[in-house]
C-alpha positions in Angstrom: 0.0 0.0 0.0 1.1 3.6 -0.8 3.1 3.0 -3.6 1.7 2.9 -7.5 3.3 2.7 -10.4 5.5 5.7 -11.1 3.4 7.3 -14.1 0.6 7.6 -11.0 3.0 9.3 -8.7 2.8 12.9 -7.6 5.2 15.0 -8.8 8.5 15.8 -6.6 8.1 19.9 -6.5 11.6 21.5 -6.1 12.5 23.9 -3.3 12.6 26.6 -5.6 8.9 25.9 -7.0 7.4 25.1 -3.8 9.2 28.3 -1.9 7.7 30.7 -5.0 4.4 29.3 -4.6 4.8 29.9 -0.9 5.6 33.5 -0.7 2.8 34.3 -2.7 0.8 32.5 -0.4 2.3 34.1 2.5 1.7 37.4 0.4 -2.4 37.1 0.0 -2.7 36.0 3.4 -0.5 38.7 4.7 -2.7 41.2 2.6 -5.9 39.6 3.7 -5.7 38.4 7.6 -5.1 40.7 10.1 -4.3 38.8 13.2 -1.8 37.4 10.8 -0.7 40.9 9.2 -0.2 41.9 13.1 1.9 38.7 14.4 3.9 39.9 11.1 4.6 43.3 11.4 5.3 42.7 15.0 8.4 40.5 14.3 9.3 42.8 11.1 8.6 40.6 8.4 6.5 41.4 5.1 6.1 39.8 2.1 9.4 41.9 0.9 11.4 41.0 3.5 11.0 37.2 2.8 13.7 35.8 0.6 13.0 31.9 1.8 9.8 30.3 2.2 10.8 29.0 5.6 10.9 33.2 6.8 7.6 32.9 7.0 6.2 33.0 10.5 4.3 30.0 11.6 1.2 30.7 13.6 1.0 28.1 16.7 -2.0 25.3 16.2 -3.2 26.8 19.8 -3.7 30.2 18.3 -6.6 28.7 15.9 -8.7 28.4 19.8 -8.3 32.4 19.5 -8.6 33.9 16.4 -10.1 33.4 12.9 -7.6 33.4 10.3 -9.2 34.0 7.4 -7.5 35.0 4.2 -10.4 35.6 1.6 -12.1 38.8 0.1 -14.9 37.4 0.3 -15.2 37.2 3.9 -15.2 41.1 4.0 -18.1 41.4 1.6 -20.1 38.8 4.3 -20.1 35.6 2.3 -20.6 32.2 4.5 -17.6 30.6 4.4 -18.0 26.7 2.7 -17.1 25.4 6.0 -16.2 26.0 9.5 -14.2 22.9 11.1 -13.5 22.4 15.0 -11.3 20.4 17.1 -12.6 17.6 19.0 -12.3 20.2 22.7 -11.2 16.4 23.9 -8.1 17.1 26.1 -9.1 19.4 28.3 -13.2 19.1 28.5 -15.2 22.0 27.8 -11.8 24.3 27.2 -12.3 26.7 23.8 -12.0 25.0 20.4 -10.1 25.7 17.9 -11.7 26.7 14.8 -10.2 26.7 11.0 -12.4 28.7 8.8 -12.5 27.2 5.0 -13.8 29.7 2.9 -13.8 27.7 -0.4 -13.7 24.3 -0.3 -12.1 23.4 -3.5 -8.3 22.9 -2.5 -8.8 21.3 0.2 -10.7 18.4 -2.4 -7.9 18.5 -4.6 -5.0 18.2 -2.3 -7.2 15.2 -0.8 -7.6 13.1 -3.3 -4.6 11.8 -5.3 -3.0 11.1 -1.7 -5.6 9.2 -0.4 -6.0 7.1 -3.5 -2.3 6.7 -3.8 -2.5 5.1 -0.1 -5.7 3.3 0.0 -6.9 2.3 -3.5 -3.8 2.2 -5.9 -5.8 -1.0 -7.5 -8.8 -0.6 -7.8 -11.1 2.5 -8.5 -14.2 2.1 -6.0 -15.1 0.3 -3.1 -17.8 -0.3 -0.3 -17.2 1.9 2.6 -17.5 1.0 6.1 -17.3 3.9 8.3 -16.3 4.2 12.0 -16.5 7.9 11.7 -19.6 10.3 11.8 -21.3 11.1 8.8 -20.5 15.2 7.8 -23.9 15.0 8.0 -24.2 14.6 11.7 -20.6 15.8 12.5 -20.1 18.7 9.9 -17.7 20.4 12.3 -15.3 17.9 12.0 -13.0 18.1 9.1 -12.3 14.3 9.5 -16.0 13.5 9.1 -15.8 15.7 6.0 -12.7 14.1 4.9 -14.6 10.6 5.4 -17.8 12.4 3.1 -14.9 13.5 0.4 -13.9 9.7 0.4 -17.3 8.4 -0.1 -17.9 10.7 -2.7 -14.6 10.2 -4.7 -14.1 6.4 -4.2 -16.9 4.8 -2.6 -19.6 1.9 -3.9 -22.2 2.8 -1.2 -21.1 3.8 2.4 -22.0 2.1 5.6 -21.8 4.7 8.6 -21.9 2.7 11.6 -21.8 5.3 14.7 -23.6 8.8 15.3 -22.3 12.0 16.2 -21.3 10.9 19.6 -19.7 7.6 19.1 -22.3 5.5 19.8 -22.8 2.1 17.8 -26.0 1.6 15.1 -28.2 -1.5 16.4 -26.9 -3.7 13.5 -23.3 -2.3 13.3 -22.1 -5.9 14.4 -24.6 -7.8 12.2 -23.6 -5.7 9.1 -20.0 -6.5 9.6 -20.3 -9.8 10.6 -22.3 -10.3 7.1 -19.6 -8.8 4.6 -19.1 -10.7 1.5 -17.2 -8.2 -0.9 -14.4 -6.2 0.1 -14.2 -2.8 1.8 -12.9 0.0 2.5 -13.4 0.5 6.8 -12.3 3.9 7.6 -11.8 4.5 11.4 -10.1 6.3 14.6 -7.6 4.3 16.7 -10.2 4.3 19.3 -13.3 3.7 17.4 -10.9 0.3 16.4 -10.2 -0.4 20.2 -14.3 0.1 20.8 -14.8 -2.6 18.0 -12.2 -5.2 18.9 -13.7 -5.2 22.3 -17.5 -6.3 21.3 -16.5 -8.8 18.4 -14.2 -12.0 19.3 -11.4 -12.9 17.6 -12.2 -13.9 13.7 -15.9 -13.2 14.1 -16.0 -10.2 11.7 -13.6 -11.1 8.5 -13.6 -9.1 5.7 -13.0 -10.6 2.5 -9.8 -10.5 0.6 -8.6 -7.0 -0.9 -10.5 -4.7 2.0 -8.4 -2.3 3.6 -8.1 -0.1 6.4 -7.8 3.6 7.3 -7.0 4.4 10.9 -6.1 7.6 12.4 -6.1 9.7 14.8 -4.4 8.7 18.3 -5.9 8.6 22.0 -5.9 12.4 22.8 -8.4 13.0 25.8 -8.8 9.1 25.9 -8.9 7.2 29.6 -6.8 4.5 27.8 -4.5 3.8 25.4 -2.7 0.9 22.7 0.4 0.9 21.5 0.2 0.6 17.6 1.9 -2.6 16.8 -0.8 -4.5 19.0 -3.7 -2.2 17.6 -2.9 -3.6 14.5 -2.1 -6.9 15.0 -5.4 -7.2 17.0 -6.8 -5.5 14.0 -5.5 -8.1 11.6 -6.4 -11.0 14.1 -10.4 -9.6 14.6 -10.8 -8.9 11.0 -8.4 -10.8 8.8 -6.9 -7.5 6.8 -2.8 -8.1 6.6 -1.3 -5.4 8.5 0.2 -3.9 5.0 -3.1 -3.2 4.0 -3.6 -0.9 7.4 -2.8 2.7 6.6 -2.1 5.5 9.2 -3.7 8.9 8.2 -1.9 12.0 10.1 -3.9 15.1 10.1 -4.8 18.2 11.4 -8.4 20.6 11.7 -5.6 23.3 11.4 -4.3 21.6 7.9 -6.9 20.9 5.0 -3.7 18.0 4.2 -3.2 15.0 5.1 -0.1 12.6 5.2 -0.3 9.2 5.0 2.1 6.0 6.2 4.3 3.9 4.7 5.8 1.3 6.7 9.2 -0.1 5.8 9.7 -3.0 7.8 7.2 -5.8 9.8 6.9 -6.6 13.1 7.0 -4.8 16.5 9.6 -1.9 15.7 8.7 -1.3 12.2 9.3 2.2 11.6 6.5 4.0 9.8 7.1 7.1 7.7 4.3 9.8 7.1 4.7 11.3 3.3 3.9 14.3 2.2 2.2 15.6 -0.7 4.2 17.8 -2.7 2.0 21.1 -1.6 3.4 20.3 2.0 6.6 20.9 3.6 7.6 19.3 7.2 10.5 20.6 9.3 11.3 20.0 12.5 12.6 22.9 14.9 14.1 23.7 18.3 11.4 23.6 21.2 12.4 26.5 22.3 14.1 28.7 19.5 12.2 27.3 16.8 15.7 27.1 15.2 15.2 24.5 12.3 17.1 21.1 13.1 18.8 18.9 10.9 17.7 15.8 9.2 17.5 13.1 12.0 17.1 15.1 14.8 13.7 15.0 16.8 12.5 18.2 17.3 8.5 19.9 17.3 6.8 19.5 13.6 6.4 22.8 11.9 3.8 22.3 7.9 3.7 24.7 5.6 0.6 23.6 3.2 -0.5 25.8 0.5 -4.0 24.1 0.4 -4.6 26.4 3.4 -4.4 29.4 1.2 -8.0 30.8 2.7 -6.4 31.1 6.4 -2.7 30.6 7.1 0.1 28.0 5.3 2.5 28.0 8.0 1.3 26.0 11.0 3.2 24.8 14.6 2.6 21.7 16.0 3.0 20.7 19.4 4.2 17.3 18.2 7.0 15.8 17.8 8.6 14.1 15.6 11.9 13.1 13.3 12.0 14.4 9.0 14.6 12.8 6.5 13.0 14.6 2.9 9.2 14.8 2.9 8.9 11.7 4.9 8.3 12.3 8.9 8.5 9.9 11.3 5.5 10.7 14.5 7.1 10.6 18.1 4.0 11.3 19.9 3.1 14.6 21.7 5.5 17.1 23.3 5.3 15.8 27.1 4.7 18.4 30.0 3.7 22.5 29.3 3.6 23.7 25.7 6.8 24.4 24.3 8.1 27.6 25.1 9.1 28.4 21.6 5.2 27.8 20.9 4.4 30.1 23.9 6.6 32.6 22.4 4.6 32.9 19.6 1.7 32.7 20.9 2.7 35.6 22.7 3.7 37.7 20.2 0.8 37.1 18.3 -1.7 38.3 21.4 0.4 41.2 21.9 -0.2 42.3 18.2 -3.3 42.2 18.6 -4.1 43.9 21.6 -4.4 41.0 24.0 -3.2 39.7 26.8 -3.4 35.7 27.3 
């Protein structure tokens, strides 16, 4: 899984290509959002003063609980925006949300698509989906339920969505699975998996030969946790999908992309990769000085994605993680307080606007 033949393979974007691309980016949303426009001018950088793409000030994934960025004309005139996503509010109960405003919709459709297909459905162009994730229709807040909608739309024979809004299982969820004869496509959270594994036996639910699996997502706000090897062994074990065919999907509400795995070796300590597309670019920095580190070195995750052109590209994480190229390798979250180097910014980017924390 993830690999096709190479005539199906995404173009490699240079530096040079990418970095053009993203200072005009940086340039319309500098132009057109003015919490960014403020963090900006506060640190002294405009669109003219940026000779590399990674100048560009990254905006702390926190900072999305406080502000709207919104990069659109439209928005001034009044227009609804096509969507408004929020984060789960999981980790710390009924704290603020963030919030990524999406005025059109369009990019982030095309920058989902030929990754997702390249990951999950090189072979074959449609299949039967089985969903362990809301509909949009009763979650439309949630850019992964929309995400799940895209892939229904784009790839699937008929969809199956087997919980509501808050998790909680359709009457015939089990019968439905347990009655599979065709492959499928099962799309799911690591804990919506967990929740399954724990009300069917071992080998009760197989699915037939060629399904495949999504899972994503970790166990943020969760009262327990699986390591992943033995997620997905039990996976393999309850359902009888090789572990190749399990795919890990890293995203973000704050990103409308998405990378997906590709693991390298079997077993226990196989070491996964997360790709990027080429409209995404991974670096990993200094907790504290947000100093980029070299290749190898862990460090917080910083993405600059141009299919976030309607609020802001450059986005920092709070996880960490390791980058050789465009492949990153996940480490988990950072452990303790928020980095300071995030506080910093987040900082600065209240005090440009007026605010105090």
């Amino acid at each position: 899984m993830g690999s096709t033949g190479a005539d199906d393979q995404l173009e490699v974007w240079s530096d040079h290509d990418f970095g053009g691309l993203a200072r005009e980016a940086f340039s319309w949303q500098f132009e057109l959002c003015d919490p960014y426009r403020a963090l900006c001018e506060r640190r002294g950088i405009t669109p003219d003063s940026v000779s590399d793409w990674r100048e560009i000030p990254p905006v702390p994934a926190t900072a999305f609980k406080y502000f709207d960025f919104v990069s659109a004309p439209a928005e001034r005139s009044g227009a609804d925006p096509d969507a408004v996503f929020e984060t789960s509010g999981t980790t710390h109960g009924t704290q603020r949300r963030g919030r990524h405003v999406v005025p059109r919709e369009g990019l982030y459709r095309a920058s989902f698509y030929h990754p997702f297909r390249e990951a999950l459905l090189p072979d074959v162009e449609r299949l039967p989906v089985v969903s362990l994730i809301p509909s949009p229709a009763l979650a439309p807040r949630s850019s992964l339920s929309w995400m799940v909608g895209m892939a229904v739309e784009e790839f699937g024979d008929g969809a199956e969505w087997l919980v509501d809004a808050h998790g909680a299982w359709r009457a015939d969820a089990f019968d439905l699975l347990r009655e599979v004869r065709a492959p499928v496509l099962m799309l799911g959270t690591a804990l919506s998996f967990v929740h399954l594994l724990e009300r069917v036996s071992e080998g009760e639910v197989r699915l037939p030969e060629g399904s495949r699996i999504m899972e994503t997502g970790g166990f943020k706000g969760a009262r327990r946790s699986v390591a992943r090897h033995e997620l997905y062994a039990a996976i393999a074990a309850h359902t009888g999908v090789p572990e190749r065919r399990i795919v890990n999907e890293y995203g973000m509400t704050e990103l409308l992309s998405q990378l997906y795995e590709l693991v390298l070796t079997d077993g226990p300590e196989a070491q996964g990769w997360h790709v990027a597309p080429p409209w995404l670019r991974v670096r990993v920095l200094d907790p504290t000085s947000l100093e980029e580190r070299v290749e190898g070195e862990e460090g917080i995750i910083a993405f600059l994605d141009l299919a976030n052109l309607g609020s802001v590209s450059h986005v920092l994480t709070e996880d960490v993680g390791v980058v050789e190229g465009d492949r990153l390798r996940l480490l988990g979250r950072v452990p303790g307080s928020e980095p300071r180097g995030c506080s910093r910014a987040m900082d600065d980017l209240m005090a440009a606007a007026g605010q105090s924390r």
